[in-house]
N, C-alpha and C positions, 0 to 999 in steps of 0.2 A: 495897244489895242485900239480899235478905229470903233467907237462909240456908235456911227454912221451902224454895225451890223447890230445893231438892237432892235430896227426900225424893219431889217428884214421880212418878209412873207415865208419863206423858207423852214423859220425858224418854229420849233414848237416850243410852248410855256416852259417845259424843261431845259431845254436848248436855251433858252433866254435866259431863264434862271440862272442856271451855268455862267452864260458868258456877263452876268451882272455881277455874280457874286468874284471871277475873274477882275473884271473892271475894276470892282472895290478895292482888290489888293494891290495894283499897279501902283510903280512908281512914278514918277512924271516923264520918265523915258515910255512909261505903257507898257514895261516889263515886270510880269508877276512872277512868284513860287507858293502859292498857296498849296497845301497837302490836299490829296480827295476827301480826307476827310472835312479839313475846313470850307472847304467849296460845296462839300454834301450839307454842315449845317449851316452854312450860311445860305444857302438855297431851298433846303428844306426837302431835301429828298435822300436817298440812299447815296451809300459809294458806288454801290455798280450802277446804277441811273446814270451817276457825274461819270463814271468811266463812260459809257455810253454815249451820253451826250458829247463828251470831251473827245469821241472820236468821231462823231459826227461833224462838230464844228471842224476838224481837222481836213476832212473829207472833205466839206464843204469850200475849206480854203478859208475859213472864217477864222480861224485861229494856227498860229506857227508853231509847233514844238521846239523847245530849246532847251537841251541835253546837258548835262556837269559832263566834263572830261576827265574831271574824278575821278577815282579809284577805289574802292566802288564809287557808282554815282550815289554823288551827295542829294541832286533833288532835279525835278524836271519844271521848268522856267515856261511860260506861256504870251 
């Protein structure tokens, strides 16, 4: 994760929120799996808001999804 899209104008306080509480769980590669739920309380807002959000930033280009090839998927990687 590119710390540089915090600083964004684009971004609303939700949206920020999201991609701080994202930051937090990265590992020094900048690869996360937090659940929406830990991302919802570590932000302080709902799951469906972090769903929201988490497809805005997506949209935006501000965040990459990165899928388990799992079977089922085990977890979705940010």
């Amino acid at each position: 994760m590119k710390f540089a899209l915090l600083a964004t104008r684009d971004l609303g306080k939700n949206e920020r929120a999201v991609a701080i509480a994202i930051a937090a769980h990265a590992n020094h590669e900048g690869n996360a799996w937090p659940s929406v739920a830990t991302i919802a309380e570590y932000a302080g807002c709902s799951e469906r808001t972090v769903q929201r959000c988490l497809a805005k930033l997506v949209q935006l280009g501000r965040l990459v999804v990165s899928r388990s090839l799992a079977s089922p998927p085990a977890s979705t990687g940010w």
